[in-house]
C-alpha positions, 0 to 999 in steps of 0.5 A: 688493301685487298683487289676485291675490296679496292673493286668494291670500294673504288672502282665500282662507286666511280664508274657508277658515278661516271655513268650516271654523270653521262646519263644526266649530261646527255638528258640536260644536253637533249633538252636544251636541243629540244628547246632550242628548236621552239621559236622562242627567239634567242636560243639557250647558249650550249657553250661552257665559259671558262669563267663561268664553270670557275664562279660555280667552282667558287660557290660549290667549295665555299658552301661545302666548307662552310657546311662542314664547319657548321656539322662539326660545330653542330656535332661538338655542341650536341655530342652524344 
């Protein structure tokens, strides 16, 4: 593979990615600052369990597998 198009290709898309993801995280991060600050009475917790961020681990691949399945049984019945 050629170093311009692993750039293009690669490199590019992943620090795209990367920044967008710190961009979205700060945004969610200030808001749930933001919010904490009203006097709602418990603030919203800020902390990442392991058990939690496992369990949505879980549901994101079990939905993604199941999604592929169904497009490639949805692909081989309407081919064409």
């Amino acid at each position: 593979m050629k170093t311009k198009d692993f750039v293009f290709n690669q490199i590019i898309p992943l620090s795209l990615t990367a920044a967008v993801f710190v961009c979205l995280s700060f945004i969610i991060f200030s808001a749930i600052s933001g919010l904490n600050q009203l006097p709602f009475g418990q603030p919203i917790a800020l902390h990442l369990h392991t058990a939690d961020i496992l369990a949505g681990m879980f549901v994101y691949l079990k939905t993604s597998v199941d999604f592929a399945l169904f497009m490639g049984l949805l692909m081989a019945a309407n081919k064409g």
